[in-house]
TORVEXDO-123398 format. One record per residue (C-alpha): residue in one letter; x, y, z. Coordinates in steps of 0.5 Angstrom, whole numbers, plus 500, padded with zeros to 3 digits. Each point is the difference from the previous one (the first is absolute). Example, Ala and Ser with C-alpha at 12.3 -4.5 7.8 and 13.67 -1.06 7.14 Angstrom:
<recs>
A525491516
S502507498
</recs>
This chain:
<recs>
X749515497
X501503493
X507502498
X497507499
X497501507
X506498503
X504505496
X495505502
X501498508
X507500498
X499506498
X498505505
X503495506
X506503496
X498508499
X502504506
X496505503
X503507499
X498504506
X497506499
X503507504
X496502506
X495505498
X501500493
X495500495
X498495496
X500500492
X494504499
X501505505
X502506500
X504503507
X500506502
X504504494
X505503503
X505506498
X507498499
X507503497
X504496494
X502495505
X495498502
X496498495
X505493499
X498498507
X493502499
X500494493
X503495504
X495502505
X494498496
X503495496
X500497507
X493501502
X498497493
X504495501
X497498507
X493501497
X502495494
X501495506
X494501504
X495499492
X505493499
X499498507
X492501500
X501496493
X503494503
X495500507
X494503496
X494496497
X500500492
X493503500
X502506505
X507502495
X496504497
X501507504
X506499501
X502498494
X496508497
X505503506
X506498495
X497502493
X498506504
X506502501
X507502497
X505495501
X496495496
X507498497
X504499506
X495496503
X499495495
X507499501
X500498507
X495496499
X504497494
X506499506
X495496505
X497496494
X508498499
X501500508
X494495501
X502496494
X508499503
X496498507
X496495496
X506497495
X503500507
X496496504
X499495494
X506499500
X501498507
X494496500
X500498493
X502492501
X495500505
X495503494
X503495496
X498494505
X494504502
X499499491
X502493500
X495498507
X495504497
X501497492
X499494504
X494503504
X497502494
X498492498
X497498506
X497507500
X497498494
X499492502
X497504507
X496505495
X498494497
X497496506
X497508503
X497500493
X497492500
X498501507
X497507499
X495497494
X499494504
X498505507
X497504494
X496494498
X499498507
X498507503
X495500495
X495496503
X502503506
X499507498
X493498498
X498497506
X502506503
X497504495
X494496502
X501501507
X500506499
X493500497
X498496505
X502505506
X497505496
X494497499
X500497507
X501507502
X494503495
X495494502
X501502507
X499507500
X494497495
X497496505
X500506505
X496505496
X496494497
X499497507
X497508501
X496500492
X497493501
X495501504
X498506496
X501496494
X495495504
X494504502
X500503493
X500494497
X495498504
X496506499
X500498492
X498494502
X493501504
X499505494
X500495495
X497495504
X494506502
X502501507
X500507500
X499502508
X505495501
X505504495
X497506503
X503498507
X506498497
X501506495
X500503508
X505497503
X505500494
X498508501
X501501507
X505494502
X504498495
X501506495
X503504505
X506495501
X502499492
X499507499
X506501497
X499496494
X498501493
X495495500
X497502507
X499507497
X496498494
X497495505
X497506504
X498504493
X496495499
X496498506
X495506498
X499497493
X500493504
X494503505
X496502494
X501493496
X498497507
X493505499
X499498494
X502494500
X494499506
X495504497
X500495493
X499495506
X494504502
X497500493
X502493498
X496498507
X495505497
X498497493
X501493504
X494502505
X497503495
X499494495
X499495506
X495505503
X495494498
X504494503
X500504507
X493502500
X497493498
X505497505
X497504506
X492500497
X502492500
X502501508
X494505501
X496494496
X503495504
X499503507
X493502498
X499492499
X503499507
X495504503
X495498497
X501492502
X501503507
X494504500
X496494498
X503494503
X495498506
X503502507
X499493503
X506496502
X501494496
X495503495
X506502496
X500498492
X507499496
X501505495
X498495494
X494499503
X499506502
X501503492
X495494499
X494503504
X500506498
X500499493
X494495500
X497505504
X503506494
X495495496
X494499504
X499507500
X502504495
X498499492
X506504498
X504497504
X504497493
X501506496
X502504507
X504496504
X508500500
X502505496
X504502507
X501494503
X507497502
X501493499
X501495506
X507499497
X501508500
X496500507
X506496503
X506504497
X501506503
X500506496
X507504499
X498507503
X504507495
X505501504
X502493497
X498500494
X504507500
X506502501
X501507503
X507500502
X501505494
X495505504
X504499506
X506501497
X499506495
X498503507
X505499504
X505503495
X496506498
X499500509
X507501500
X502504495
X495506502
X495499494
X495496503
X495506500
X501498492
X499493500
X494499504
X496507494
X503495495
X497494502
X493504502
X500502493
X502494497
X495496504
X494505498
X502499493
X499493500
X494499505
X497505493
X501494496
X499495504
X493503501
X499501493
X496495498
X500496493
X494500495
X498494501
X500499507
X492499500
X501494494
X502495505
X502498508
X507500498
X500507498
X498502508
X504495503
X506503496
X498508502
X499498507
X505496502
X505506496
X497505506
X500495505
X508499499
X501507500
X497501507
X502494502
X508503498
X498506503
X498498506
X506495502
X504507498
X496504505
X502495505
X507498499
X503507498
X500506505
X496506496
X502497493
X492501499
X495502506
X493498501
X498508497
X503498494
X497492500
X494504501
X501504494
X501495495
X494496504
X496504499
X501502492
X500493499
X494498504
X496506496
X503497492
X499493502
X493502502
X499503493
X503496496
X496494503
X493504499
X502501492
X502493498
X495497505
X494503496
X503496493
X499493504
X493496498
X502494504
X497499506
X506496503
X505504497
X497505504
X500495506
X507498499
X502507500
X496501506
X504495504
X506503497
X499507502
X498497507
X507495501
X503508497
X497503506
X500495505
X508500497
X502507501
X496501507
X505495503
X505504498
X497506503
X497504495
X492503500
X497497495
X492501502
X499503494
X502494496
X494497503
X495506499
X503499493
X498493499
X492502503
X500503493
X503494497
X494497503
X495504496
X504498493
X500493503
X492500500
X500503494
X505495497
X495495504
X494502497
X502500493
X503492501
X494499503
X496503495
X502496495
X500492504
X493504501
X498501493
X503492498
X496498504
X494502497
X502500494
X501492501
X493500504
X495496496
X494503505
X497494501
X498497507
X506496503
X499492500
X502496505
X501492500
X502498505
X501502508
X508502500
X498506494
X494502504
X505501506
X506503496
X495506498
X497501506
X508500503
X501506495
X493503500
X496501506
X494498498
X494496505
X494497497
X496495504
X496498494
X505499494
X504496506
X494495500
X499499493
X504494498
X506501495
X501502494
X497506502
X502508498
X502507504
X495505498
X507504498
X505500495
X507498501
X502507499
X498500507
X504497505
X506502496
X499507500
X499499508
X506497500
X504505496
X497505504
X504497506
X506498497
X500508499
X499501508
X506495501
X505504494
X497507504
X503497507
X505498497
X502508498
X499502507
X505494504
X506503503
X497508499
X500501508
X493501498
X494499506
X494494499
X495506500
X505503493
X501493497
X492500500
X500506498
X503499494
X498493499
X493504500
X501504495
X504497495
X494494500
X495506500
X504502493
X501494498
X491499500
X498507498
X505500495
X503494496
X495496502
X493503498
X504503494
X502493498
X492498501
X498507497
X503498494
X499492499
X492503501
X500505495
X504494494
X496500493
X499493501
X498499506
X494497501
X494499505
X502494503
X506502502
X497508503
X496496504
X506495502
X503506501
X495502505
X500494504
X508501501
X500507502
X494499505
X505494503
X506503500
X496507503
X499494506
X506498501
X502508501
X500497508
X504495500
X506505496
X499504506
X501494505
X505497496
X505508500
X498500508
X503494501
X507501497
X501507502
X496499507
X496506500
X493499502
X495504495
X497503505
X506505502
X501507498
X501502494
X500494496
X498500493
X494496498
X501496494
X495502493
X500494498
X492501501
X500505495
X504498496
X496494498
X494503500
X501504495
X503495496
X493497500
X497506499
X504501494
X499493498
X492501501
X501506495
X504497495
X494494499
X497506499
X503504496
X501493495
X493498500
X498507497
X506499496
X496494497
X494503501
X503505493
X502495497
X494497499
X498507499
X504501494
X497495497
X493503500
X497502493
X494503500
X496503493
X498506504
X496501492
X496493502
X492502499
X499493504
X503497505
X503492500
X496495504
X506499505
X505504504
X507501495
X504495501
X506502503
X496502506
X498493501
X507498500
X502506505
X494498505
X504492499
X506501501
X497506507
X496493502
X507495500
X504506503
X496501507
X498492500
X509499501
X499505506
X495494504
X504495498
X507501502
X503495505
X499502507
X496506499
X493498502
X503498507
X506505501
X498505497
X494500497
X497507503
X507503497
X498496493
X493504500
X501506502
X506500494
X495496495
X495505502
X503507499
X503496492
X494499499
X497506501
X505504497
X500495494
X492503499
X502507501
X506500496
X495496494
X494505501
X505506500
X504497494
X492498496
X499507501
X506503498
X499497492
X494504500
X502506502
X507500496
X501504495
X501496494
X492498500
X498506497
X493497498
X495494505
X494497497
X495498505
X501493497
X507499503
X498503506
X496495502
X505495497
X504503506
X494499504
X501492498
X507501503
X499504507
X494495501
X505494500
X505503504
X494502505
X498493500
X507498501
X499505506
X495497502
X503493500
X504500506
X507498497
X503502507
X496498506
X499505505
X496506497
X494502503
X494502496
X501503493
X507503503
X504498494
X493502495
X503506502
X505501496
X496501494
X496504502
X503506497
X498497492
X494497503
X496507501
X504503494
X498494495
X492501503
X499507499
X503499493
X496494498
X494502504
X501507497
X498502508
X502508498
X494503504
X501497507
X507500500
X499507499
X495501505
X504496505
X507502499
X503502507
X495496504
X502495505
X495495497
X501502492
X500494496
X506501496
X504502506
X507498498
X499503492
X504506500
X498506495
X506501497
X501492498
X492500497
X502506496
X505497497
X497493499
X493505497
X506503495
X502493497
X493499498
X498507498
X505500495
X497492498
X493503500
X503507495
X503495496
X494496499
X495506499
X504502493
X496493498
X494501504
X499508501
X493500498
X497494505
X497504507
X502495504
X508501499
X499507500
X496499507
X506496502
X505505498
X497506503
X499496506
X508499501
X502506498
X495502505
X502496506
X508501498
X498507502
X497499506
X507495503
X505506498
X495505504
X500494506
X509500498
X500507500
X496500507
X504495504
X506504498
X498507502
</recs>
């Protein structure tokens, strides 16, 4: 305790307490003011110094018991009063009285002060040593507590983090399996499961978001499943176009898988069909496959240029075909479906996927401009449409309503009416028969494909009997051409025959019996060509390639025959007889090969027969049923003899001008030459040789020697006839304006030479002077000039028994005119002699009369 403080406690211990008056008023307060005299007023004074003085008290002792921060007030209530001065001197008297109380007490406690001093001056030291070991123990407790302070720190952390971790793995235990489903649902839409991540967007929806619904990220989950469900739509319906293009580009490996499956099984039925149904007579497939290919090539030419363009290999027979919905995978339809099912647009999916589908069967229909060029081309155009309805069909049964049979109809039925079309227009470029064929058999594998699948096809094979025709057309173009080698490379010369085995390999392919050429020994001649049986062997490589059109067409025998008939009929009529029609009418053909070509034709008309018997046994139908076309193989040949006989005809006239051209008469000649001109005797040579090759041809006397007459016979007279005609033609033409009698008698000369060769006999087989008869036209008009016979002619002229019957008026007045003119021209020299003036007279005169006998016959 400071000496100050005990001063002050000494003090107020010694202050004494100055009683107040009972009821007196303290300083500051008024009492109640009362009136008294002079001698009161004393008694008053020390009354209030007595009220002051208890007041003063009473402030010293709330000083001394009072709080300093509350002395404030009490402090106020002295400044506020009026004894200010009396009070700070009580207050000086309790300092002093405290003061002596203090100096008191230290003086009775002073030498205990004293050793408190020395014990606390000692104290002092070991404080210090004290607060030196606190200290050193405080840093060290310090630098110990540091670790521990961090370790708690850390444990604090820890607990709190326990505390956080657990209320964390609670509202994770509840937000996990909502993170979960909505991973999951990223995942199967990035792995393009989108019905799956349709189902689970669903549950997210339904199950877990109403548990977590609190949470932030929940709430943009939520505004986020609408954006989802339509990413999930999208997302399948570029699945869909995807699946679209796909099946779209590979339309042409689905449809040649199923028409190879429809091939296979055709080939199936096939060896089935034509297996013997005797038990143990069961072939192996290899041999099978062998038989009936030899027989392939027994019985048909063409069986080389038409065979297996749509066959499968034995290895490819042994593999099995893989179907679409194994080449396609159509989950992306199934899919897209169900999804758009599920959010009510399946309405707008199934228009969708109509209209797309529609779109690409106008493409697929479409076909490329050089389809016709090739096989390929077809192949290709029809393994893209059967692809198609073979996606379809498999559409139509494995979804429910997606497409309907109406709609497959539909789309059938646009397809079937294009295809139809297209193939009539590219068809009619092809020029190739086995082009034709091949697209033939195509067309019905495209059919036969399509009709397993259940689609109408009748109007495919209505279709492929038009095709039949352009077939034939086809056919008979290729065989006019082979028809027109082999006549070209024909040397119309009988075939020589050496030896037995050349014998039989042409009676094998013509057939031709004669019992006198079989007993001749060899070497030895066929009366034909060799044009001959190679012709009749194209003709039946034409029947084999026509029946092998009408194969697989569901065609009646009565309507394969039919069309065999037909096609042969056309093939005879047509090409053929065009072929020999134009080989008979060649510049350089000759005699010779006019009448080889008569011989053929007459045996090729014979084996008319044969070609009927050959199309009865291939098609079975006996000629004797109703409505069987007859074959014009007859007419045909016969009208190329005919022709040919015209041709001889016509080439010998044509010699005949020849020569003709080379006369060169002096028609001013007043004598006549000792001998006829020469080139009428080198014409009458060269007749003499032509028919003397009609009686010596091979096999003509014995085979056809009454043909042989009658063609030399009718040469021969209308070599005459054609002769005389031409002889008269030289005197009536135009440019012989003059004729002396001298060159009428060397015409004379001429005539009489072609009468004796005439009368010669150069054919055999005239009877009389049948060939005489020819000139008889020149003969009567050469005597009535020679013989100047006016007068009976006149006479007679009508008359049955006229002499000069075949003379005509009009071609005597114009011969007459020629020799008039000669007589006027000669009068200029000799007018004064009588006999020319008689004779001009006379001309004049019977001029007169012949036109009188013209005019006549006209009126």
């Amino acid at each position: 305790m400071s000496r100050g403080a005990a001063r002050g406690a000494e003090r107020g211990r010694a202050a004494p307490a100055v009683p107040l008056p009972a009821g007196g008023a303290g300083p500051g307060r008024a009492g109640p003011r009362r009136w008294s005299g002079p001698m009161e007023r004393p008694k008053m004074a020390e009354l209030e110094s007595l009220e002051t003085a208890a007041e003063h008290e009473r402030i010293l002792r709330e000083i001394e018991s009072t709080d300093t921060a509350c002395i404030g007030p009490t402090l106020r209530s002295v400044y506020d009063g009026e004894e200010h001065g009396r009070f700070m001197e009580k207050l000086e008297a309790r300092i002093r009285n405290h003061d002596r109380e203090i100096e008191k007490m230290c003086n009775f406690h002073y030498q205990g002060f004293v050793d408190s001093i020395t014990e606390l001056l000692k104290v002092r030291g070991e404080a210090q040593k004290l607060k030196n070991q606190v200290t050193d123990t405080n840093r060290k407790l310090q630098n110990e507590g540091k670790e521990l302070i961090l370790a708690m720190e850390e444990l604090k952390q820890c607990r709190l983090q326990q505390r956080n971790i657990s209320a964390t793995v609670d509202k994770l235990t509840l937000c996990l399996p909502v993170l979960e489903m909505y991973s999951k649902l990223r995942e199967q839409m990035k792995s393009k499961r989108h019905y799956p991540a349709l189902k689970t967007l669903e549950h997210l929806e339904h199950t877990f978001l109403p548990q977590v619904s609190h949470y932030r990220f929940c709430k943009v989950m939520v505004d986020n499943i609408p954006r989802l469900r339509e990413e999930i739509k999208e997302l399948s319906m570029s699945d869909l176009k995807d699946f679209l293009e796909s099946i779209r580009k590979h339309s042409d490996k689905i449809g040649e898988t199923a028409m190879k499956q429809a091939q296979q099984q055709r080939n199936l039925d096939n060896i089935v069909s034509q297996q013997p149904r005797i038990s143990g007579g069961k072939k192996s497939k290899k041999e099978f496959s062998a038989s009936s290919e030899l027989e392939v090539k027994n019985t048909s030419p063409m069986s080389e240029q038409d065979s297996g363009i749509l066959d499968v290999e034995d290895e490819d027979e042994e593999e099995e075909v893989p179907g679409a919905q194994d080449l396609v995978d159509f989950s992306p339809v199934y899919r897209c479906l169900h999804i758009y099912s599920v959010l009510g647009a399946r309405e707008t999916f199934e228009s969708y996927y109509r209209k797309q589908r529609r779109k690409q069967a106008r493409l697929v229909l479409q076909p490329p401009s050089n389809m016709h060029e090739t096989l390929d081309g077809y192949r290709k155009y029809f393994n893209q449409i059967v692809g198609f309805f073979v996606v379809e069909d498999h559409i139509l049964h494995t979804t429910q309503g997606l497409v309907n049979r109406a709609y497959i109809d539909e789309l059938w039925e646009m397809a079937l009416s294009k295809t139809i079309a297209a193939l009539r227009t590219h068809s009619s470029y092809c020029s190739d028969p086995s082009l034709v064929l091949d697209l033939k058999n195509l067309i019905v594998l495209f059919a036969d494909t399509l009709q397993g699948y259940g689609f109408p096809v009748n109007q495919l094979f209505d279709m492929l009997l038009e095709i039949q025709d352009q077939y034939s057309e086809t056919l008979l173009k290729k065989w006019a051409g082979v028809f027109r080698n082999i006549l070209d490379s024909d040397n119309y010369s009988p075939i020589p025959v050496s030896n037995e085995e050349v014998y039989k390999k042409i009676v094998g392919q013509f057939p031709f019996q004669d019992a006198e050429l079989e007993k001749q020994p060899f070497p030895k001649k066929f009366p034909f060509s060799e044009f001959v049986p190679k012709v009749y062997s194209q003709i039946k490589e034409f029947i084999y390639a026509c029946l092998k059109f009408s194969e697989d067409l569901h065609l009646s025998s009565t309507e394969v025959d039919d069309m065999i008939r037909k096609s042969t009929n056309l093939l005879l009529t047509r090409t053929l007889s065009n072929c020999l029609q134009n080989v008979i009418k060649r510049k350089n053909v000759g005699l010779t090969e006019l009448v080889q070509i008569i011989i053929n034709t007459t045996h090729l008309e014979k084996s008319c027969k044969f070609l009927e018997e050959f199309i009865t046994n291939i098609t079975n139908v006996l000629p004797e049923t109703v409505h069987t076309t007859k074959l014009y193989g007859t007419t045909t040949f016969k009208d190329a003899r005919h022709a040919a006989e015209e041709e001889i005809y016509t080439n010998l006239n044509q010699k005949i001008d020849q020569f003709l051209q080379l006369a060169d008469y002096d028609w001013m000649a007043l004598e006549p030459g000792s001998r006829a001109s020469d080139y009428l005797v080198d014409l009458i040579g060269f007749l003499r040789s032509t028919f003397a090759v009609f009686t010596h041809l091979p096999g003509e006397v014995d085979v056809h020697s009454t043909m042989s007459g009658k063609v030399a016979q009718t040469a021969c007279m209308s070599a005459c006839k054609h002769l005389s005609t031409s002889l008269l033609q030289l005197l009536l033409e135009a440019e012989v304006r003059q004729l002396t009698l001298g060159a009428l008698h060397q015409f004379n000369l001429d005539v009489e030479e072609c009468e004796q060769f005439a009368r010669s006999g150069p054919v055999p087989g005239f009877q009389g002077d049948t060939l005489q008869l020819a000139f008889i036209d020149l003969r009567q008009l050469l005597d009535l000039f020679i013989q100047w016979d006016w007068s009976t002619y006149l006479a007679d002229y009508g008359q049955p028994t006229c002499k000069y019957l075949r003379v005509n008026p009009t071609t005597a007045l114009i011969l007459l005119e020629k020799m008039r003119d000669t007589s006027r021209k000669n009068n200029v020299f000799a007018q004064f002699r009588k006999n020319e003036r008689d004779k001009q007279k006379l001309i004049d005169t019977v001029a007169k009369q012949l036109r009188g006998l013209i005019n006549s016959h006209h009126s």
